[in-house]
C-alpha positions in Angstrom: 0.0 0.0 0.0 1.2 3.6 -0.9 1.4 6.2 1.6 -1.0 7.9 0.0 -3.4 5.3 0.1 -2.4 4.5 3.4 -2.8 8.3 4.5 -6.5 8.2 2.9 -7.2 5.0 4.9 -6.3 6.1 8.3 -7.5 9.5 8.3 -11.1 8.2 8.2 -10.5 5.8 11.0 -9.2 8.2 13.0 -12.1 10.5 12.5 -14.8 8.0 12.9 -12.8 7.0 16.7 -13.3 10.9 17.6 -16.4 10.9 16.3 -17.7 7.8 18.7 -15.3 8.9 21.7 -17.3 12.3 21.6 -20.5 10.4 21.2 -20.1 8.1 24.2 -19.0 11.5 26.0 -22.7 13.1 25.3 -24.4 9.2 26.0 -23.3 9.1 29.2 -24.4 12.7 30.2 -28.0 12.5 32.5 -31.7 13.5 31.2 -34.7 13.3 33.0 -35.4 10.1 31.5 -34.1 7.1 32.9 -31.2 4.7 30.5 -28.5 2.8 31.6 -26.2 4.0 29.2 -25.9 6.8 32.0 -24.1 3.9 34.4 -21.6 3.0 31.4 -18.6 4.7 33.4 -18.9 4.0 36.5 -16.3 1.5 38.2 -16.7 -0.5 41.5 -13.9 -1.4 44.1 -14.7 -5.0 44.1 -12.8 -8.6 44.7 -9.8 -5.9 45.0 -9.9 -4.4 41.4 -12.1 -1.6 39.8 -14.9 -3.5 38.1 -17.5 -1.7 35.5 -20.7 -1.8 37.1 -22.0 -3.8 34.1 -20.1 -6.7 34.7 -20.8 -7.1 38.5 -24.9 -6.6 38.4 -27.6 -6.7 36.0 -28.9 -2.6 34.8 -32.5 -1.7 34.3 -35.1 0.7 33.8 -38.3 -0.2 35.0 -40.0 3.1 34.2 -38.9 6.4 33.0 -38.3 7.6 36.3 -36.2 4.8 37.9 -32.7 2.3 37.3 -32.2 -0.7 39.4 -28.9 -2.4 39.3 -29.3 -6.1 40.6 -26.2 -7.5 41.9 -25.1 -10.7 40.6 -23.3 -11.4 44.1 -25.3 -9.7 46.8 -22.1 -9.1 49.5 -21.2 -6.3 47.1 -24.2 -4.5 47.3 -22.8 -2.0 49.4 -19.7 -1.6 47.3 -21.9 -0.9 44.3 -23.9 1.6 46.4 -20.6 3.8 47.2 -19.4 4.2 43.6 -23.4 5.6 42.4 -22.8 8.1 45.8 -19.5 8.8 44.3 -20.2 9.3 40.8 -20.5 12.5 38.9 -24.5 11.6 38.3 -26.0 13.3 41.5 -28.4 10.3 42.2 -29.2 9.4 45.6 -28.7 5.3 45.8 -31.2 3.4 48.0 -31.2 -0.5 48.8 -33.5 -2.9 50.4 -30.0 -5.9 50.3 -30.7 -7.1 47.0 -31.2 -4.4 44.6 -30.5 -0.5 44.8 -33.0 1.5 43.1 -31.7 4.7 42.0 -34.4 7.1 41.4 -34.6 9.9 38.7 -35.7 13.1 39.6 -36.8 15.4 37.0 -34.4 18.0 35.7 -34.6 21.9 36.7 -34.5 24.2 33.7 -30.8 25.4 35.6 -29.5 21.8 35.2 -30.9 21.3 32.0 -29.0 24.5 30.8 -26.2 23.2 32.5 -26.2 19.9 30.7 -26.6 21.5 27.4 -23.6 23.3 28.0 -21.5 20.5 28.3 -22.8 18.7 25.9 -22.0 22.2 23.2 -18.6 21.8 25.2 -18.4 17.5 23.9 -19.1 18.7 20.4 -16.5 21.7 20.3 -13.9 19.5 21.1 -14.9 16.4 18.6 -14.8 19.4 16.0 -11.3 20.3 17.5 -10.3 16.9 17.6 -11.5 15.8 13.8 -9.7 19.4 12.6 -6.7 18.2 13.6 -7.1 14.9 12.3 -7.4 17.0 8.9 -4.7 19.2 9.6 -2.1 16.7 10.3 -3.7 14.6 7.2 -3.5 17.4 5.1 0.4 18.2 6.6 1.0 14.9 5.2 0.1 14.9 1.5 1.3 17.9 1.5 5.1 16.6 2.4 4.5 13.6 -0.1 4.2 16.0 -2.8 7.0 18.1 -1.8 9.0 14.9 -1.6 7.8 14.0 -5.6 6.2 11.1 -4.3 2.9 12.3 -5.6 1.2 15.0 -8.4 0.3 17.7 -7.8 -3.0 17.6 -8.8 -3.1 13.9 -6.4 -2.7 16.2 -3.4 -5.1 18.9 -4.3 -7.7 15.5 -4.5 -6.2 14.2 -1.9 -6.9 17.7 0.1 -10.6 17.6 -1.0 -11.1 14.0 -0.1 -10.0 14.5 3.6 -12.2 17.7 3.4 -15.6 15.9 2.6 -14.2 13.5 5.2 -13.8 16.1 8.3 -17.5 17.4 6.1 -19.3 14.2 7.0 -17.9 13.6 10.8 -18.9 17.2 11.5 -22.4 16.8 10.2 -22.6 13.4 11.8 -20.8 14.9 15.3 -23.8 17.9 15.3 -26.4 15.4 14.7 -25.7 13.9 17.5 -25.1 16.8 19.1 -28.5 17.8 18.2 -30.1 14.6 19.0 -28.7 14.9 23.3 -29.8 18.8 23.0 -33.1 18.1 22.3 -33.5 14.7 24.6 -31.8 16.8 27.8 -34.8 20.2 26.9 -37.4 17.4 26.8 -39.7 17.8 29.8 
């Protein structure tokens, strides 16, 4: 494989992994509806390692307004109850010994515009991130030409091809952007 081809391979790859990093950022931020995608960060102090929750209890939501997290091995209930307290979700943890309900309250129009925010925040550095992605991209056809490996006129296509690349992440990275804007101003 030529560099160039190479170059034009990666570039993508690398765009797409910004793309879902960002993504997964905004998945994990809270609404006042009730997913377990929220819980998808959150590590326990178990058996003398940190865990992720998902692999130590089962994750539900019963109703829009509640998560339950069964644990698989109930003598870790109340390690499983100290990483929700400690977490960044501000979700008050209650167990009856074999299952901690977590309950969702709704959002005020403060957190909601707080949680917007951040999620604008996620998205402007995605943007940043996939920018840079071109930059470097476009730093490198730009050396193969100088070097004679390629034509001109293969870098300036080359240069538009990693253009409609960064064109489509950034329309895909505001969609989702969009998508976690409007679910969080939901009432």
């Amino acid at each position: 494989m030529d560099p160039l081809d190479k170059l034009l391979d990666e570039a993508p790859k690398r765009m797409d992994k910004s793309v879902k990093v960002a993504a997964d950022e905004m998945k994990v931020i809270r609404t006042g509806q009730a997913s377990v995608s929220i819980l998808d960060g959150i590590t326990v102090e178990a058996y003398g390692a940190k865990v992720p929750l998902n692999q130590l209890a089962g994750l539900a939501a019963p109703d829009p307004s509640l998560l339950t997290v069964k644990p698989y091995d109930r003598s870790i209930i109340g390690d499983i109850q100290r990483a929700l307290q400690k977490s960044e979700l501000e979700l008050n943890p209650s167990n009856d010994g074999e299952i901690i309900r977590l309950p969702i309250p709704p959002l005020s129009e403060e957190r909601r515009k707080a949680l917007v925010k951040r999620v604008g925040e996620i998205m402007e550095q995605g943007k940043t991130a996939l920018r840079n992605i071109r930059r470097e991209a476009n730093d490198a056809v730009k050396a193969l030409q100088k070097e004679k490996k390629i034509s001109e006129d293969q870098m300036h296509t080359s240069l538009n091809e990693i253009q409609e690349m960064l064109d489509e992440r950034v329309k895909k990275l505001e969609e989702i952007h969009e998508a976690k804007e409007k679910e969080i101003l939901e009432k």
